[in-house]
C-alpha positions as CSV (number, residue, x, y, z in Angstrom):
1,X,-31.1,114.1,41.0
2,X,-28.1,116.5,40.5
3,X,-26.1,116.9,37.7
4,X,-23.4,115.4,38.9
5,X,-25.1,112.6,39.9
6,X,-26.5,111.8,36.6
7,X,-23.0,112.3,35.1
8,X,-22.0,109.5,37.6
9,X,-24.9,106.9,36.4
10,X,-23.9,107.6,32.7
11,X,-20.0,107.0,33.6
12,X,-20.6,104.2,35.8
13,X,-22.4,102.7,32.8
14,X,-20.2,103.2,30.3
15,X,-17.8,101.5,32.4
16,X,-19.7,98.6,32.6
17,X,-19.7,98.3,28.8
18,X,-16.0,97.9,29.1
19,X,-16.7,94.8,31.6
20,X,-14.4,96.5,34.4
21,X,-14.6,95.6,38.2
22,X,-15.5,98.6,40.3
23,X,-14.6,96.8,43.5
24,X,-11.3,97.0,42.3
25,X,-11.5,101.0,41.5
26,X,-12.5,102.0,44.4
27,X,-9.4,101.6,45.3
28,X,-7.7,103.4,42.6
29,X,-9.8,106.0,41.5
30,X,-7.4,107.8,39.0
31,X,-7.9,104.9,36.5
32,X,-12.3,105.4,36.3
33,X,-11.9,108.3,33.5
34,X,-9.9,105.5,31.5
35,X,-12.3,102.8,32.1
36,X,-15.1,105.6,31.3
37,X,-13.1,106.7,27.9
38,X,-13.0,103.0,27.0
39,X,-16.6,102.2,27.5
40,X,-17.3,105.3,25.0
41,X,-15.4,103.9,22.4
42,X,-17.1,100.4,23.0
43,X,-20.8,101.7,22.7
44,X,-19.7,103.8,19.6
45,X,-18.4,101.0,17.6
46,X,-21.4,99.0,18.1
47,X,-23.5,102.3,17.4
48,X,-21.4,102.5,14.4
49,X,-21.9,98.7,13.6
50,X,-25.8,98.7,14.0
51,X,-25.9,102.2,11.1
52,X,-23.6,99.7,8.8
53,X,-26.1,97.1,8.9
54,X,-29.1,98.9,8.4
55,X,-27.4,100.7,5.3
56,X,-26.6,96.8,4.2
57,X,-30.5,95.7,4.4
58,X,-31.7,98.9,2.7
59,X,-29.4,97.9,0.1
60,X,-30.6,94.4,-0.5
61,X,-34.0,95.2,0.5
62,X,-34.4,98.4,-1.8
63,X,-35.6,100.4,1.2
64,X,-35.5,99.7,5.1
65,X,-38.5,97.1,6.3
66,X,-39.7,97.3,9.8
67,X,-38.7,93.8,10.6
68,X,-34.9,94.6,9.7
69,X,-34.6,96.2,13.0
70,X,-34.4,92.5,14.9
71,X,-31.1,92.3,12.6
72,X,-30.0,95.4,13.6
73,X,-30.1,95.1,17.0
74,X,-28.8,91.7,17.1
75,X,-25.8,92.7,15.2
76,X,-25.0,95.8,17.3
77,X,-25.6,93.5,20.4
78,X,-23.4,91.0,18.5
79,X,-20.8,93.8,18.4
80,X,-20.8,94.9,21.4
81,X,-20.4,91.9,23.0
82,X,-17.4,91.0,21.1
83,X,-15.6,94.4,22.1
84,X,-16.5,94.3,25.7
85,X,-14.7,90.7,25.9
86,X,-12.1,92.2,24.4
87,X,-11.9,95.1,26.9
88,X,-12.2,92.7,29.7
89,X,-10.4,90.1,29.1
90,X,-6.6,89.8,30.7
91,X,-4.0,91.4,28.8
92,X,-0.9,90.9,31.4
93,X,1.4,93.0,32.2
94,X,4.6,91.7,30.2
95,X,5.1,93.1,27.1
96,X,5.4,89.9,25.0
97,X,2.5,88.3,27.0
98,X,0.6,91.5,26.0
99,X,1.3,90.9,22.6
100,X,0.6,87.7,22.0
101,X,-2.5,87.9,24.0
102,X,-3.8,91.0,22.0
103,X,-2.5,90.1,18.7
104,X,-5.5,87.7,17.6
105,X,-7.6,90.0,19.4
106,X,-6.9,92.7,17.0
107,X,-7.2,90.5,14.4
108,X,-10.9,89.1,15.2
109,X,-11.5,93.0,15.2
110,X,-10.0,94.3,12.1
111,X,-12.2,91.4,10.2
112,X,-15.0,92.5,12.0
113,X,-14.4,96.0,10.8
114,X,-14.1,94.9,6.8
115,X,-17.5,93.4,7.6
116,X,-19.2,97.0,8.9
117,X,-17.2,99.1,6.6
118,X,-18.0,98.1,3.3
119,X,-21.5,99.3,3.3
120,X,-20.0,102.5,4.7
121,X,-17.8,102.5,1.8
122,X,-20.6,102.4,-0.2
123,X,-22.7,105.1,1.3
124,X,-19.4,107.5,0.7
125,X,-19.2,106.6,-3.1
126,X,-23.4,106.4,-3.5
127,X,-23.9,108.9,-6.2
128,X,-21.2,107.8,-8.3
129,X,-21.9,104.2,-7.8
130,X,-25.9,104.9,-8.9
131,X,-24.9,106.7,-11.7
132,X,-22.2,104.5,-13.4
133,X,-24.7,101.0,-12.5
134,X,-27.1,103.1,-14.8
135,X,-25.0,103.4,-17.6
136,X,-23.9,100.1,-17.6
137,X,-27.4,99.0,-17.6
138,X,-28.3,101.5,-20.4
139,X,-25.4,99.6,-22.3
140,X,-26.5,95.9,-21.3
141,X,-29.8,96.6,-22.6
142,X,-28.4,98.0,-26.0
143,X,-26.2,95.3,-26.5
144,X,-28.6,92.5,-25.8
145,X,-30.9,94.5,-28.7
146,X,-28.2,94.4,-31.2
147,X,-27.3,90.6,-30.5
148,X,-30.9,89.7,-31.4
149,X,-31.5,91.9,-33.7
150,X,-27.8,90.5,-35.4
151,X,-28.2,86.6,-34.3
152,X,-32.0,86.7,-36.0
153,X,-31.7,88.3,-39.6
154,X,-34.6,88.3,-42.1
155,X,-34.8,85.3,-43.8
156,X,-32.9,85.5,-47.2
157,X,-31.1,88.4,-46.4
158,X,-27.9,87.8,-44.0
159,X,-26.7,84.7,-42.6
160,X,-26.7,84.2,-38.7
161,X,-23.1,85.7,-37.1
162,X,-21.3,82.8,-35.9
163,X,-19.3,82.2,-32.7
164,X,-20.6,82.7,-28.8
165,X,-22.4,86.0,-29.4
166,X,-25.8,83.9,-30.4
167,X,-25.6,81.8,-28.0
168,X,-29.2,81.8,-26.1
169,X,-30.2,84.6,-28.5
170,X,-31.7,83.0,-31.7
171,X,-35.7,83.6,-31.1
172,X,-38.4,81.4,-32.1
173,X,-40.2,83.5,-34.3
174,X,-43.8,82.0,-35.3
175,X,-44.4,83.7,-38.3
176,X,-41.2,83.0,-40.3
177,X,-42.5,81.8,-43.1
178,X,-40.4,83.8,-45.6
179,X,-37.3,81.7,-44.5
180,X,-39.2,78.3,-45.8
181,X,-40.5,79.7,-48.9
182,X,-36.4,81.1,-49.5
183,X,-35.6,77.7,-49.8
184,X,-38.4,76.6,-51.5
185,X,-37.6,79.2,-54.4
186,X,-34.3,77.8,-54.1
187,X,-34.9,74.1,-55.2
188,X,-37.5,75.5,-57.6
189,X,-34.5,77.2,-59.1
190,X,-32.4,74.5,-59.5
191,X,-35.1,72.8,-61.0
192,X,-35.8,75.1,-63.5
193,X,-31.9,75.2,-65.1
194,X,-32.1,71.4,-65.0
195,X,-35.5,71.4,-67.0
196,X,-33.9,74.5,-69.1
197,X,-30.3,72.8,-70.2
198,X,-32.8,69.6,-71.0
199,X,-35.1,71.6,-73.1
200,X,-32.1,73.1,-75.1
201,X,-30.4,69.6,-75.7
202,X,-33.4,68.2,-77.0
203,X,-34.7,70.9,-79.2
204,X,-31.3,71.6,-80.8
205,X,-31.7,67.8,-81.6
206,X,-34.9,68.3,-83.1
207,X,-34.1,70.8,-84.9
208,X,-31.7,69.1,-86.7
209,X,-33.8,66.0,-86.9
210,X,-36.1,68.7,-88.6
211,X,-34.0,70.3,-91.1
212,X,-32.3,66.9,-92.3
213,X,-36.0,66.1,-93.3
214,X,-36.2,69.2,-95.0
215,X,-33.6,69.3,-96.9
216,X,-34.8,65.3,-98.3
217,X,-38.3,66.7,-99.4
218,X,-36.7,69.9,-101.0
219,X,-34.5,67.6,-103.2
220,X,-31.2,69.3,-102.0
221,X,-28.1,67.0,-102.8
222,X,-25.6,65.9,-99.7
223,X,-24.8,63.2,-97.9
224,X,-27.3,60.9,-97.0
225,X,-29.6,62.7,-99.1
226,X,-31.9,61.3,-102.5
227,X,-31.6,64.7,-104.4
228,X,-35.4,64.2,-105.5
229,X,-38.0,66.9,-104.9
230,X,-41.4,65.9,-102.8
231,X,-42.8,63.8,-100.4
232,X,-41.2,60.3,-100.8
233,X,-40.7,57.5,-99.1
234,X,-37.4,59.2,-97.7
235,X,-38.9,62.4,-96.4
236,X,-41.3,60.7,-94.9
237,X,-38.8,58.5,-93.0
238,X,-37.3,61.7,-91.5
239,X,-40.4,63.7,-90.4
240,X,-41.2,60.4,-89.0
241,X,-37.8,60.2,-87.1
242,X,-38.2,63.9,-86.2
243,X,-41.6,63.6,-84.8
244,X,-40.8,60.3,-82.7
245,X,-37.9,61.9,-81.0
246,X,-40.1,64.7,-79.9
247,X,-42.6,62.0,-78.6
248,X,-39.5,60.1,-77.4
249,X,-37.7,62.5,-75.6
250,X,-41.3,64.6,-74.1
251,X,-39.9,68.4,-75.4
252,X,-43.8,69.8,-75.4
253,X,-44.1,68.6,-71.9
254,X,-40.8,69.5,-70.9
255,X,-41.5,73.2,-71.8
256,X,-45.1,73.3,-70.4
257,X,-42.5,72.1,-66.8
258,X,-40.8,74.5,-67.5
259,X,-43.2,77.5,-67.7
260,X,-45.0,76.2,-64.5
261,X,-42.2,76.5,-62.5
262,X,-40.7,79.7,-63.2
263,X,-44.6,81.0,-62.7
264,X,-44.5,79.3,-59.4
265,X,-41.2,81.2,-58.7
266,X,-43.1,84.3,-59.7
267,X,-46.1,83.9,-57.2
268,X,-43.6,83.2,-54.2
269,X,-41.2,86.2,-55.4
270,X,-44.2,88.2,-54.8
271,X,-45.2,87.2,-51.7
272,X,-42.1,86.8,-49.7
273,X,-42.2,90.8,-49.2
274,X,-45.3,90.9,-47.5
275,X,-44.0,87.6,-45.1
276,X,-40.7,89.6,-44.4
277,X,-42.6,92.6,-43.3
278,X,-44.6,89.8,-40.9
279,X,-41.1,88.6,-40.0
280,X,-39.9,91.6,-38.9
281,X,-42.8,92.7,-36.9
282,X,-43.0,89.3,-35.3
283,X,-39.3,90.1,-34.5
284,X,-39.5,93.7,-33.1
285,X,-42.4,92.3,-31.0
286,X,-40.1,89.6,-29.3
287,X,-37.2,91.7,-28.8
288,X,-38.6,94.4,-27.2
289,X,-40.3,91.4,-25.1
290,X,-36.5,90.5,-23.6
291,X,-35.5,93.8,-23.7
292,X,-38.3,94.7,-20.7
293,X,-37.6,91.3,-18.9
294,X,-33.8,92.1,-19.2
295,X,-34.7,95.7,-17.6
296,X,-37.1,94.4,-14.7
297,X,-34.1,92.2,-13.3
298,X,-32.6,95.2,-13.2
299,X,-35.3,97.5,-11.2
300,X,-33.1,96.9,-7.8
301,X,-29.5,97.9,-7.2
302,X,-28.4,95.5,-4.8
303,X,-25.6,95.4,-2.4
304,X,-23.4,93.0,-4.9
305,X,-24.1,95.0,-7.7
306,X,-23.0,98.1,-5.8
307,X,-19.7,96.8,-4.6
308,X,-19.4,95.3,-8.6
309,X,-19.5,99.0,-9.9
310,X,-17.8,100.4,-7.1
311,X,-14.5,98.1,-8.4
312,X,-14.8,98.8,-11.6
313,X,-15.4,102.9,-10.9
314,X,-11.9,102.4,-8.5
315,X,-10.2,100.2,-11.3
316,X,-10.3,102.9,-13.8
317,X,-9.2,106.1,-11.1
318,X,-6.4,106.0,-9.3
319,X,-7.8,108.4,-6.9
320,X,-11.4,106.9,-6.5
321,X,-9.2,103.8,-5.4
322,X,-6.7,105.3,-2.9
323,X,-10.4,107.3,-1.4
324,X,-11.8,104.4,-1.3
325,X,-9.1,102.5,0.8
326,X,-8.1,105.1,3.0
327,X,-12.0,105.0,4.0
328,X,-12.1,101.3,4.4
329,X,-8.9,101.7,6.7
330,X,-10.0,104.3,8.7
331,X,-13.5,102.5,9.5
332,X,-11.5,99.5,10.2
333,X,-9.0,101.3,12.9
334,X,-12.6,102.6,14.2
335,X,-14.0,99.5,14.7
336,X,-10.7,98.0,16.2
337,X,-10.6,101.1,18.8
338,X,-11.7,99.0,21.9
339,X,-8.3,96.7,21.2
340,X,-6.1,99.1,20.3
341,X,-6.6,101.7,23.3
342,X,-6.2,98.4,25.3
343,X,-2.4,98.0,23.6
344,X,-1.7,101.7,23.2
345,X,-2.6,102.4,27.1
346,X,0.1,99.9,28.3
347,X,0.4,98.4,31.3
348,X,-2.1,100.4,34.0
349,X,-2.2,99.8,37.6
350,X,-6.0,98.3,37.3
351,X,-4.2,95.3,34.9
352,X,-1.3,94.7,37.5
353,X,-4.6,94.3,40.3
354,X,-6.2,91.5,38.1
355,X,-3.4,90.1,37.0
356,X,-2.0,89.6,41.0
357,X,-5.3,88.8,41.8
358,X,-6.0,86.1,39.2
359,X,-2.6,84.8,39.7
360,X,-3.5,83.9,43.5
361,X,-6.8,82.6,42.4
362,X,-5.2,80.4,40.6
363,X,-2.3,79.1,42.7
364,X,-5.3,78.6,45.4
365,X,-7.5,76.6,43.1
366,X,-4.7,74.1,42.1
367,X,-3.9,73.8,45.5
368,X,-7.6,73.0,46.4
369,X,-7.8,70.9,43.5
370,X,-4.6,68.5,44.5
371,X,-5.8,68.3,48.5
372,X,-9.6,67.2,46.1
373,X,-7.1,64.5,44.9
374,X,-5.2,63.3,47.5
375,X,-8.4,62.7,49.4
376,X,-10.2,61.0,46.8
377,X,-7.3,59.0,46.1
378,X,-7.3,57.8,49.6
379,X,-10.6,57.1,49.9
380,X,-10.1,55.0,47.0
381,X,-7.6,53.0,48.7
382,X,-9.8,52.5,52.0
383,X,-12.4,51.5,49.9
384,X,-10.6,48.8,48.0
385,X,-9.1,47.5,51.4
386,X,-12.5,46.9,52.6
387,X,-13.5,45.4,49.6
388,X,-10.7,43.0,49.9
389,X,-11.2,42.0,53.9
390,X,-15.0,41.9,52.7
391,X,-14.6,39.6,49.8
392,X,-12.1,37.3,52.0
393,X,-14.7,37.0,54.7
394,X,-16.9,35.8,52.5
395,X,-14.9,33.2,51.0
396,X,-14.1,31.5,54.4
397,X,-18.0,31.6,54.8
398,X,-19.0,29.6,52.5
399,X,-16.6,27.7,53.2
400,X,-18.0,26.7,56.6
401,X,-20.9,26.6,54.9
402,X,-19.5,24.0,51.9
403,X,-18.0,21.9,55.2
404,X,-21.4,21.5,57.3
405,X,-23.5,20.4,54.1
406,X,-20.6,17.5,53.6
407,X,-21.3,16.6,57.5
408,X,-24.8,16.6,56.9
409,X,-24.6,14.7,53.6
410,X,-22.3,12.0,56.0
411,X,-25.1,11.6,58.5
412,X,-27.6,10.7,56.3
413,X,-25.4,7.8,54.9
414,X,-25.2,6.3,58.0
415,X,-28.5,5.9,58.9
416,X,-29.4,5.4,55.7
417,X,-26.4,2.1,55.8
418,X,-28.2,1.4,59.5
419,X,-31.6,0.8,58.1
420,X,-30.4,-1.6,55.0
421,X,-28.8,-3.2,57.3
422,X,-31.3,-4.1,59.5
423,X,-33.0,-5.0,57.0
424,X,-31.3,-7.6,55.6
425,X,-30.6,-9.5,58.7
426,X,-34.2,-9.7,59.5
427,X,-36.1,-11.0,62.6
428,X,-33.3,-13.7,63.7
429,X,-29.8,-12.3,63.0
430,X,-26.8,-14.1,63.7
431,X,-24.7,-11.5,64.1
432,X,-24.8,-8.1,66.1
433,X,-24.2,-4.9,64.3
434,X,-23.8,-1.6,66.5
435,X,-23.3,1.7,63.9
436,X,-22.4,4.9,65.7
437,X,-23.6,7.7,63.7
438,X,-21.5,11.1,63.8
439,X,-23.4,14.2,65.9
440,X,-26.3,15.9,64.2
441,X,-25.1,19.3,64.5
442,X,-21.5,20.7,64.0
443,X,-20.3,23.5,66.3
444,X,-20.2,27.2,64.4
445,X,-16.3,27.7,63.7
446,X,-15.3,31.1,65.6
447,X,-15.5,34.3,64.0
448,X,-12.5,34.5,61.8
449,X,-10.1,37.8,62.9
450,X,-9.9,40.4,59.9
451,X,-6.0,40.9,61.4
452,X,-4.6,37.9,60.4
453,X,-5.7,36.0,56.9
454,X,-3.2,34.1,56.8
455,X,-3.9,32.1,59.8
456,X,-7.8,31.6,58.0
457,X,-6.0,29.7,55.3
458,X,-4.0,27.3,57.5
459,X,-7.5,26.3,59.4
460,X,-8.8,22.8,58.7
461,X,-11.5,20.4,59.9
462,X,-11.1,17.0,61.2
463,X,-14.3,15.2,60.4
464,X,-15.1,12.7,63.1
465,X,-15.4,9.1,61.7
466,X,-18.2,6.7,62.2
467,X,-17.5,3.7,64.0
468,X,-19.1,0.4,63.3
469,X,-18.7,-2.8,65.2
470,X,-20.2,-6.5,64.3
471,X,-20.9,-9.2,66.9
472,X,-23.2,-12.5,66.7
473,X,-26.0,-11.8,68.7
């Protein structure tokens, strides 16, 4: 095989891809390198298409697997498809008819090309993209370590932040025992100033319960007071007062209370450092626990997460932005080639052909289609005429039919009358009886004519009546 002869195959098949008739190029042989550009353009764009979508999987996928290549091709074939019926179909050869034809054409392709451009898009701004989704996952992690770290405080030290930041981050730390005995020194505490102010009350009390007895057994003059020195009756009354209120009133055991509790307070002042320490290793342990599932969710960079960062990298640089669009345009006029060399080449001598030539088709096919109707519409008609003269025919048969069973029915009355008869006049009758019983069989009526209904209608029968004479015999 020559050289030029392979350069024929590999035009005449990219002409194909363009859906063109080469019946009607033979004819006009100045329009195949056209039809050959075009079919370029058509097999690139689904070449094009088919990269685009395997850059997609490997980005959802985190590599490419083997079995993405069904996708692949199905897309491309998908593609192609599309932009050969867009090649092929009519475009006609009126500039508004053009238009109006080619306009949702170029439509359907520009969305198609936002589909395979995007992961172009991508591909373009890769290293950027990688390295800004790292940083932002570097700073993810960080701030999900401060809000626990913030949102679960050692017990006794710092009150919980309020407000959405803890929301889902307060952590169910097991060994937080330091918080309970917090509160437990707490209440001891308010325990101990109630016990305390009680103590004091009643001791000042006895005190002075005390000294008022001293005073009366010392012999010092006052108020209330004997002035005699010793042990009477008197002092005795008020030691005995003094020492009843201190029964009364339960001072000794109210400061035995009160020495328990602040040694209780003691023991669990010196213990709550070594359950903080437990806290925060209990903590550290948990955190660093979400911190690693946080950071395996983000192992993959996935096509989403890539067109995320890709916005915000474009919403902070003007010039990332207008790079970024004038890529996305220029993939989309790519993929919209096959239309727009359709609309650019105006109206070529191959689209006047087809367009003539489906013109005539169609003129022919609706005349073929009304001589379909007029015929079946007549044979309708015969049809229902010969259901009619069918149907009427029948009628008048039965009929004829309806009339001999009456004739039938007739004779059978007479002879039945004839045989009662004879027997009631018996074996000497005085009178004579002669019954003339119509014929046994009644003439079939002639064929009726299909011509003339009418005159079936007007038809009647004259039955022929029985005659019956009586004489004596």
């Amino acid at each position: 095989m020559t050289e030029q002869e392979r350069g024929g195959k590999v035009a005449l098949l990219l002409r194909r891809a363009t859906g063109v008739d080469e019946d009607i190029l033979d004819g006009i042989a100045t329009e195949r390198t056209r039809y050959t550009a075009m079919g370029g353009v058509v097999i690139g764009t689904a070449l094009i298409a088919m990269f685009s979508m395997s850059v997609a999987l490997a980005f959802v996928f985190d590599g490419f697997p083997p079995y993405a290549t069904v996708f692949v091709l199905l897309w491309g074939a998908f593609v192609f498809s599309v932009d050969r019926w867009l090649m092929a179909s009519a475009a006609g050869v009126r500039a508004g008819e053009r238009i109006v034809r080619l306009l949702p054409r170029l439509v359907l392709a520009a969305a198609v090309g936002v589909v395979v451009a995007e992961p172009l898009v991508l591909v373009a701004f890769d290293a950027t993209v990688v390295e800004r989704a790292a940083e932002d996952r570097k700073n993810v992690l960080l701030t999900l370590e401060s809000d626990l770290l913030a949102c679960n405080p050692v017990p006794g030290t710092a009150a919980t932040p309020a407000g959405p930041r803890c929301e889902g981050r307060r952590l169910a730390v097991a060994e937080a025992s330091a918080e309970g005995k917090q509160g437990e020194i707490a209440g001891l505490t308010a325990q101990i100033a109630s016990v305390r102010a009680t103590v004091q009350r009643d001791s000042k009390a006895l005190a002075d319960l005390e000294a008022e007895a001293a005073k009366e057994c010392n012999g010092t003059d006052g108020p209330g007071l004997s002035g005699r020195f010793g042990v009477g009756p008197s002092c005795r009354r008020l030691r005995d007062t003094a020492e009843q209120y201190r029964t009364d009133h339960r001072i000794k055991e109210n400061i035995d209370e009160l020495a328990a509790l602040e040694s209780r307070i003691g023991a669990l002042t010196g213990t709550i450092g070594k359950d903080a320490d437990t806290f925060v290793a209990a903590r550290k342990t948990m955190i660093a626990r979400e911190v690693a599932e946080a950071r395996d969710r983000q192992r993959d960079l996935g096509l989403l997460e890539r067109m995320r960062t890709l916005g915000l990298i474009t919403a902070d640089n003007g010039y990332a932005r207008a790079g970024e669009w004038a890529l996305r345009i220029f993939l989309i006029l790519i993929d919209s080639l096959p239309v727009l060399v359709k609309m650019l080449g105006g109206v070529t001598t191959y689209d006047q052909i087809v367009a003539d030539r489906l013109s005539r088709q169609k003129r022919s096919q609706f005349e073929v289609n009304q001589a379909l109707a007029e015929r079946d519409s007549y044979g309708a008609k015969l049809l229902h005429e010969s259901y009619l003269m069918q149907f009427r025919a029948g009628r008048e048969r039965v009929r004829w039919e309806a009339m001999r069973e009456r004739r039938a029915m007739d004779t059978a009355m007479h002879d039945e009358v004839e045989r009662r008869t004879l027997q009631i006049i018996g074996e000497a009758p005085t009178l004579s009886m002669q019954i003339t019983a119509p014929p046994e069989t009644v003439a079939e009526p002639p064929p009726v004519p299909h011509q003339a209904p009418a005159a079936e209608a007007e038809q009647t029968w004259q039955d022929r009546p029985s005659t019956v004479t009586w004489g004596d015999r």
